[in-house]
N, CA, C and O atoms as a GROMACS GRO file, in nm:
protein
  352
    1UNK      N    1   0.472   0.634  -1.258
    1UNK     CA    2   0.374   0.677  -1.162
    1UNK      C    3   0.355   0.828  -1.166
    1UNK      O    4   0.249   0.884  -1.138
    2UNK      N    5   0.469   0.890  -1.204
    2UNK     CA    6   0.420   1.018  -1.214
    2UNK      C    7   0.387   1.097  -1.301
    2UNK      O    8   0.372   1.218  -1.284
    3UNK      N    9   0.366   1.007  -1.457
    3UNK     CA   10   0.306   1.052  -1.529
    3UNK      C   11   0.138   1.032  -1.489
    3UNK      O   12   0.052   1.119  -1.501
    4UNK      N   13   0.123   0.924  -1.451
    4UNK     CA   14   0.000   0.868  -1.368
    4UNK      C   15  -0.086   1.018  -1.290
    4UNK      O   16  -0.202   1.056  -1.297
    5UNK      N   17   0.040   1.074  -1.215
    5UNK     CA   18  -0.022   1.136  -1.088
    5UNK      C   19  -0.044   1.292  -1.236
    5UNK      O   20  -0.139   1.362  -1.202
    6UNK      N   21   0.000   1.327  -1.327
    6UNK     CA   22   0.007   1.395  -1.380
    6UNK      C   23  -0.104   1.453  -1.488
    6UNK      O   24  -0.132   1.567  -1.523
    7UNK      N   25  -0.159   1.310  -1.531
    7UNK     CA   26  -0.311   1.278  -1.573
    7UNK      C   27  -0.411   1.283  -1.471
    7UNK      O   28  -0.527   1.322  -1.477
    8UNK      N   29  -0.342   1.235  -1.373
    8UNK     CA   30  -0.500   1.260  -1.284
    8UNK      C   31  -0.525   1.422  -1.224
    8UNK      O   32  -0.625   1.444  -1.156
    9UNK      N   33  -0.442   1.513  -1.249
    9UNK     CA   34  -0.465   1.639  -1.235
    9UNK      C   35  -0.548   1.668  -1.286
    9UNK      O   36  -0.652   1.717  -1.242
   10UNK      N   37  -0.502   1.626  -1.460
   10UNK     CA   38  -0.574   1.727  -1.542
   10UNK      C   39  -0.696   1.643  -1.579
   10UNK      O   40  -0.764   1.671  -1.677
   11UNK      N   41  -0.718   1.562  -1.517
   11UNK     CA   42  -0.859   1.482  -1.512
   11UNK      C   43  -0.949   1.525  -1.433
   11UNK      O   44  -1.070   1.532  -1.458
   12UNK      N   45  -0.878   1.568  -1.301
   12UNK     CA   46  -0.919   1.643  -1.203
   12UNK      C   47  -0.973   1.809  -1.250
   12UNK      O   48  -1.088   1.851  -1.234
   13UNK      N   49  -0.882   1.871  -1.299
   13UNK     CA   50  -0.914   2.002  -1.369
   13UNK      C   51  -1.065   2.007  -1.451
   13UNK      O   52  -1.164   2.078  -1.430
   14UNK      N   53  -1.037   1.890  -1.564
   14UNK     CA   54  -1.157   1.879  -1.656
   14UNK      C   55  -1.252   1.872  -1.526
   14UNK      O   56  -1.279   1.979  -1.471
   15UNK      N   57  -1.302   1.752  -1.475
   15UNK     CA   58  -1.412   1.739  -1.377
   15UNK      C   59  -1.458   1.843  -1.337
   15UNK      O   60  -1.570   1.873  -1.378
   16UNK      N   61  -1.392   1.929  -1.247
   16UNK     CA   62  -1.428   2.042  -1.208
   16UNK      C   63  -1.499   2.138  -1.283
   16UNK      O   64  -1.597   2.205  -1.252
   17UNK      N   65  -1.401   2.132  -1.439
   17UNK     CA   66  -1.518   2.188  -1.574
   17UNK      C   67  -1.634   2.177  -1.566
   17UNK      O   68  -1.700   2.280  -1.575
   18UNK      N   69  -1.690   2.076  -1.551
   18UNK     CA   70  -1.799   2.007  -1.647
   18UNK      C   71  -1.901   1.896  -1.545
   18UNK      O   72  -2.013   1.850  -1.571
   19UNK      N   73  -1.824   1.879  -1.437
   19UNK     CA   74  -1.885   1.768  -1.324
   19UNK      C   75  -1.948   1.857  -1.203
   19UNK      O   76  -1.959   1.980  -1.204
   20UNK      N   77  -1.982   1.780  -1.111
   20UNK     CA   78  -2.019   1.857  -0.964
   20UNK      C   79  -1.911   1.764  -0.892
   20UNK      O   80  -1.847   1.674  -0.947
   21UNK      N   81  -1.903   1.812  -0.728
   21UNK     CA   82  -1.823   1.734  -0.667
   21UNK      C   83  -1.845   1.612  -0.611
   21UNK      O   84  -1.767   1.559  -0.532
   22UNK      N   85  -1.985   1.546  -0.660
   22UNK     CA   86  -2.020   1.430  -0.632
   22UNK      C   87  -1.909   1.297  -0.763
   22UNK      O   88  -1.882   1.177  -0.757
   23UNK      N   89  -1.886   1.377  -0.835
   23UNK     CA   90  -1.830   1.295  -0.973
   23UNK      C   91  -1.683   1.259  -0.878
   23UNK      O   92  -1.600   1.170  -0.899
   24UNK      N   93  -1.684   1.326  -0.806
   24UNK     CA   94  -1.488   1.276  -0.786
   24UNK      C   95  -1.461   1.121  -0.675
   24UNK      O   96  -1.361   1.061  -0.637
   25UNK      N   97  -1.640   1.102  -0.650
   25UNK     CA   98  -1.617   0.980  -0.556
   25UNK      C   99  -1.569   0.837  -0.675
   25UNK      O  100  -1.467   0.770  -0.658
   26UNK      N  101  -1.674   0.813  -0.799
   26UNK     CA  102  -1.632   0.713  -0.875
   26UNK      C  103  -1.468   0.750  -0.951
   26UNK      O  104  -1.397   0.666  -1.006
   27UNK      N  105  -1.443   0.868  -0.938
   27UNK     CA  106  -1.319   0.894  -1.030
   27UNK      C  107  -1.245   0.857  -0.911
   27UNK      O  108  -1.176   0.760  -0.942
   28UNK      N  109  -1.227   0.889  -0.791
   28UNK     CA  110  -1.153   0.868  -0.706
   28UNK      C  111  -1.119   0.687  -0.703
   28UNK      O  112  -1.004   0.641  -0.706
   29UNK      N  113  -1.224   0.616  -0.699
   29UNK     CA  114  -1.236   0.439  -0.687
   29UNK      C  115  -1.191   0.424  -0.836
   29UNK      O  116  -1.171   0.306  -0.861
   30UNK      N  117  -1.176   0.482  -0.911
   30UNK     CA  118  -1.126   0.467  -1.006
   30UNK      C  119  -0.977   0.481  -1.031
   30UNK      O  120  -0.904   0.388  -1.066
   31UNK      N  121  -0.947   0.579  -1.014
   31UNK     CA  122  -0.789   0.648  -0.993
   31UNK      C  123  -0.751   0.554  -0.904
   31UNK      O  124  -0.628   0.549  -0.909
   32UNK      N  125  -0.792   0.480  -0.828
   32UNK     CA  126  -0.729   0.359  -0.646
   32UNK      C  127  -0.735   0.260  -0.764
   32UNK      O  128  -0.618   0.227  -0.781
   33UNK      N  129  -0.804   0.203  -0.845
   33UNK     CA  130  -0.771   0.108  -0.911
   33UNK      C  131  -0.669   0.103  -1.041
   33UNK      O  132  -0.622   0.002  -1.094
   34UNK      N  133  -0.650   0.228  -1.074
   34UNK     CA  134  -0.539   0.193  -1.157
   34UNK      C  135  -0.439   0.247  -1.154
   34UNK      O  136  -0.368   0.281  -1.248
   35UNK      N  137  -0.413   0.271  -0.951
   35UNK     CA  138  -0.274   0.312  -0.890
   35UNK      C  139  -0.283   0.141  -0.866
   35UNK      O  140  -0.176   0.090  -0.902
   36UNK      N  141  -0.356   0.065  -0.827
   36UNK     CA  142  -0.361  -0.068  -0.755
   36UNK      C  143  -0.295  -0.161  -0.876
   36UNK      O  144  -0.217  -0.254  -0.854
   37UNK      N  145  -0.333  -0.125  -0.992
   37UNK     CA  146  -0.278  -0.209  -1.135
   37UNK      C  147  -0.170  -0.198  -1.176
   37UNK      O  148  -0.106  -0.297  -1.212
   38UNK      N  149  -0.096  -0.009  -1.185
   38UNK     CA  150   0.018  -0.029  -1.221
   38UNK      C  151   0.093  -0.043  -1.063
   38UNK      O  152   0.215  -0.056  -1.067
   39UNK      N  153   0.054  -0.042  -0.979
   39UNK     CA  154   0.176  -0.126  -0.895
   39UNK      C  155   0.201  -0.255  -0.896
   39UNK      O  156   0.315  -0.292  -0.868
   40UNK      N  157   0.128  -0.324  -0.921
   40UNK     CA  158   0.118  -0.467  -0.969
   40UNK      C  159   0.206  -0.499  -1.108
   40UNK      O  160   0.246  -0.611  -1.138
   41UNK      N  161   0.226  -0.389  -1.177
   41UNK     CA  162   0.297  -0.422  -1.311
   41UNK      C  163   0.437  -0.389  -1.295
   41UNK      O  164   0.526  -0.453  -1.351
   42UNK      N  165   0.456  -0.301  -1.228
   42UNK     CA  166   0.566  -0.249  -1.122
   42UNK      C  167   0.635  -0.324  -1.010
   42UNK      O  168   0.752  -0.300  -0.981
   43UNK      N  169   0.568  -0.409  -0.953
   43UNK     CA  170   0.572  -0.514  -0.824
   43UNK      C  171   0.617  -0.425  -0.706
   43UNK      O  172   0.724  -0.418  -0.645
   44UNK      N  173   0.496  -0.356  -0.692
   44UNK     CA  174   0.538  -0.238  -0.544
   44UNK      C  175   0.525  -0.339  -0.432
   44UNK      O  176   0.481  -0.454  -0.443
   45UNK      N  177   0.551  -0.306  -0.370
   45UNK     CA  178   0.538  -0.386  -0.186
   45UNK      C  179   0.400  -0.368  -0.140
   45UNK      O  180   0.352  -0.347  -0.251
   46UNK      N  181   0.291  -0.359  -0.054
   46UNK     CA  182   0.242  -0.346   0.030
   46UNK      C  183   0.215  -0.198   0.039
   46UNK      O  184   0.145  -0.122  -0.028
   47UNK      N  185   0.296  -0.182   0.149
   47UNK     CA  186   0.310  -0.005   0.130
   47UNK      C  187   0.258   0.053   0.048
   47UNK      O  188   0.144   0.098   0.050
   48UNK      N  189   0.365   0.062  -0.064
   48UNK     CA  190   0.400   0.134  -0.207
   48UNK      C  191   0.266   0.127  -0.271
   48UNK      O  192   0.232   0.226  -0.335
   49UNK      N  193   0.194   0.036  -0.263
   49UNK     CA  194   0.081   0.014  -0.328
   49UNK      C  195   0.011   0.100  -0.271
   49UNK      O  196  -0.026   0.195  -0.340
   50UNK      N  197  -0.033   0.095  -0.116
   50UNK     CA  198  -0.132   0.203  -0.074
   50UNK      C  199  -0.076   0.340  -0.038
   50UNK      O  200  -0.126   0.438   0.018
   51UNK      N  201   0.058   0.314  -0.094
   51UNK     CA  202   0.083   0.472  -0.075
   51UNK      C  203   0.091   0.559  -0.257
   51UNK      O  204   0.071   0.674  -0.294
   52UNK      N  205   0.128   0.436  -0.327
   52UNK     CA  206   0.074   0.512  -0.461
   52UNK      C  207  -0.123   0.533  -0.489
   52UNK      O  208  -0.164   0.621  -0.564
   53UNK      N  209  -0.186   0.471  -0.441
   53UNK     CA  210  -0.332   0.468  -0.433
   53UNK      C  211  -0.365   0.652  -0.381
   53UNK      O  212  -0.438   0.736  -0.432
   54UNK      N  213  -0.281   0.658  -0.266
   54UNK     CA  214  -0.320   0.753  -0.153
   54UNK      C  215  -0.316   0.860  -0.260
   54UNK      O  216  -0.409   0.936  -0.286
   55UNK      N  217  -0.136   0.855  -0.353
   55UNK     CA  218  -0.085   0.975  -0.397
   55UNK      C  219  -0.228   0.994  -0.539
   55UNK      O  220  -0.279   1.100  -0.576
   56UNK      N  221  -0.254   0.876  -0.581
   56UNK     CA  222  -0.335   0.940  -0.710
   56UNK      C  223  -0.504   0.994  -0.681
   56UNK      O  224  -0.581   1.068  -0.743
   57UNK      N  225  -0.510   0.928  -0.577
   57UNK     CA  226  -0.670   0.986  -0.544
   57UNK      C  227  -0.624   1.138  -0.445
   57UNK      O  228  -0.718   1.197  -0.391
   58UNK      N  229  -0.483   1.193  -0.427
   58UNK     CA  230  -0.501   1.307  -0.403
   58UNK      C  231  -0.444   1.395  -0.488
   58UNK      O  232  -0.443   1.518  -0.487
   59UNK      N  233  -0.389   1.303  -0.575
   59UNK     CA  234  -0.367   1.443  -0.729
   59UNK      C  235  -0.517   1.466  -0.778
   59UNK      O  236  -0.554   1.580  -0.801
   60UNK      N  237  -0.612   1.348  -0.796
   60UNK     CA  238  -0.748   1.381  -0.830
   60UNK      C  239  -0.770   1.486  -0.820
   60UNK      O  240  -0.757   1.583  -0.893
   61UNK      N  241  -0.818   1.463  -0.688
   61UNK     CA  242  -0.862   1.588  -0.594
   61UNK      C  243  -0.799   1.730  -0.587
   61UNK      O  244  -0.865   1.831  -0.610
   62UNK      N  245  -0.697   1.732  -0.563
   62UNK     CA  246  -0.595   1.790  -0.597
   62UNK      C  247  -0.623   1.914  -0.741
   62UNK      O  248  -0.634   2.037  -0.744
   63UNK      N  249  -0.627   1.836  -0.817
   63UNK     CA  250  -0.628   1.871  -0.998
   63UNK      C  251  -0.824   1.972  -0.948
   63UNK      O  252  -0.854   2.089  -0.972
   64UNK      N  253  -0.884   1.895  -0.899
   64UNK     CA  254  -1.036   1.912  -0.924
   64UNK      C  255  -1.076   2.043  -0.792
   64UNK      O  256  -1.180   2.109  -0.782
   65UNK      N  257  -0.954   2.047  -0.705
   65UNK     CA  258  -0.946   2.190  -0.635
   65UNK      C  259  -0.892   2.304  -0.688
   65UNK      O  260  -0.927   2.417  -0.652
   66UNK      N  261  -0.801   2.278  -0.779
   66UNK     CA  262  -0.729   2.364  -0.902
   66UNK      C  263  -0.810   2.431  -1.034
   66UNK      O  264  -0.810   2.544  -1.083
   67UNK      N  265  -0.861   2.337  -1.058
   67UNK     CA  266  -0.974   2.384  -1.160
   67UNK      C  267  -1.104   2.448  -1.104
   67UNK      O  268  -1.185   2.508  -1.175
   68UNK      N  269  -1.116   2.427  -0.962
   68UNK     CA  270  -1.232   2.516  -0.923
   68UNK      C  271  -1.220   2.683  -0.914
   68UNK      O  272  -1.298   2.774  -0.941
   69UNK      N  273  -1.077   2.676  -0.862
   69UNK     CA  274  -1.044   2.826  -0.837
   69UNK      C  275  -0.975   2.886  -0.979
   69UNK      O  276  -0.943   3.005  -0.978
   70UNK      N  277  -0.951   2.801  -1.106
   70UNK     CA  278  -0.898   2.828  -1.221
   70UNK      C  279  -1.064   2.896  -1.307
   70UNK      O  280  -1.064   2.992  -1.384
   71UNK      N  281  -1.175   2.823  -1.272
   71UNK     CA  282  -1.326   2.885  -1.360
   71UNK      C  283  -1.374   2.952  -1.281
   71UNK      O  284  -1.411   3.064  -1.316
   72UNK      N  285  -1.396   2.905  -1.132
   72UNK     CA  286  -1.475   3.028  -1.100
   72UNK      C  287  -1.514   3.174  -1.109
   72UNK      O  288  -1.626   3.225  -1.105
   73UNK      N  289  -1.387   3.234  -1.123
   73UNK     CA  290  -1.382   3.366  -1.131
   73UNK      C  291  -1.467   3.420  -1.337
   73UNK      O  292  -1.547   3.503  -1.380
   74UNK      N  293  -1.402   3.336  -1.381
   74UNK     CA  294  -1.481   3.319  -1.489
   74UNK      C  295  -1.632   3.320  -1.531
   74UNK      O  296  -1.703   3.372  -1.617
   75UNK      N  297  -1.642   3.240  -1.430
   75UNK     CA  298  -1.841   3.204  -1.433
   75UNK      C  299  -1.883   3.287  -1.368
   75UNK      O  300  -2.003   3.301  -1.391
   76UNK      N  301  -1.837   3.367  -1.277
   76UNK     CA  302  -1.935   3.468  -1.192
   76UNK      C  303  -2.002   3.565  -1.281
   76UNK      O  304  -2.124   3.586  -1.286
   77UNK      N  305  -1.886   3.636  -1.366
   77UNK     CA  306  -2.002   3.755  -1.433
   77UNK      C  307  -2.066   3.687  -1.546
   77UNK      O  308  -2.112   3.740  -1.647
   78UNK      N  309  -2.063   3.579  -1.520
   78UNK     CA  310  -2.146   3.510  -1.647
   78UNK      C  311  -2.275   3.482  -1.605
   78UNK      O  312  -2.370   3.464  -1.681
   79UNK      N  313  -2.280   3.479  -1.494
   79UNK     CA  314  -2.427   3.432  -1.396
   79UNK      C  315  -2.502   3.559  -1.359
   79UNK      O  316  -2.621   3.584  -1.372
   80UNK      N  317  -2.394   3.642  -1.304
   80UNK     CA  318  -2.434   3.800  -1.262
   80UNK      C  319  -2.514   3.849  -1.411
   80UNK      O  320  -2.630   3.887  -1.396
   81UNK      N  321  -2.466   3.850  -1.536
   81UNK     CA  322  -2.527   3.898  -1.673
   81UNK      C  323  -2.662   3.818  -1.677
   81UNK      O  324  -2.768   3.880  -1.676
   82UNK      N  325  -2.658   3.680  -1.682
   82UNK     CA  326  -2.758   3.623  -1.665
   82UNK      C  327  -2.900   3.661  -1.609
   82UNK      O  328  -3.010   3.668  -1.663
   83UNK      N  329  -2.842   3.689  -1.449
   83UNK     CA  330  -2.953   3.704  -1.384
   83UNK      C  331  -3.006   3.854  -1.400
   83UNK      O  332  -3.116   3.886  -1.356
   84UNK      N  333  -2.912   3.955  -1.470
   84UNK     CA  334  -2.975   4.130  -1.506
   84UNK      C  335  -3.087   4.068  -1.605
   84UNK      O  336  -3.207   4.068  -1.580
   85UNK      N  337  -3.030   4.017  -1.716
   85UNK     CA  338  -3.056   4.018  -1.866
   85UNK      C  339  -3.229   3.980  -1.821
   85UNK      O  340  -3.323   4.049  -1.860
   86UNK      N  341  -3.242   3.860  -1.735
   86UNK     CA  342  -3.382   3.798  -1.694
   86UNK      C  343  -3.467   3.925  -1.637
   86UNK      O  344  -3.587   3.948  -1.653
   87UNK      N  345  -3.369   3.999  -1.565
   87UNK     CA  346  -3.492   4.153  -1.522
   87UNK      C  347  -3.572   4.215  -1.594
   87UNK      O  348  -3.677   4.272  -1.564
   88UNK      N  349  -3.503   4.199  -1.729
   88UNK     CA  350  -3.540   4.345  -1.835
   88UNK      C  351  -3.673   4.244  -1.882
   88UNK      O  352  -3.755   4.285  -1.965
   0.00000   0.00000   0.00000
């Protein structure tokens, strides 16, 4: 499971790359279903099940709040150049 929660970071990271924050609702129902599968292969309880669900749709998220504040600073003077370069 916690290689699980470990991928969904950096799944989370990429997204943030390359997605908007509308992308993290299907990744999220996504990530709940295959915390829901390997607990089943695992034979979690009840619980365990919706508490491994909980943990991977908030590494998602998690990963995809990490990567926002990891590019942003990046993209700013990239936009700032942008919008001079259009003056001239």
């Amino acid at each position: 499971m916690i290689l699980l929660a470990l991928l969904l970071i950096a799944i989370g990271v990429a997204l943030s790359r390359w997605m908007k924050g509308f992308a993290l609702v299907p990744a999220t129902i996504l990530a709940w279903i295959a915390a829901v599968n390997l607990a089943g292969l695992y034979s979690f309880s009840l619980i365990e099940t919706v508490g491994a669900a909980f943990l991977c749709g908030a590494c998602l998220q998690f990963g995809y709040l990490a990567g926002a504040f990891l590019w942003a600073p990046r993209l700013v003077p990239a936009k700032k150049h942008a919008a001079l370069a259009a003056r001239r």
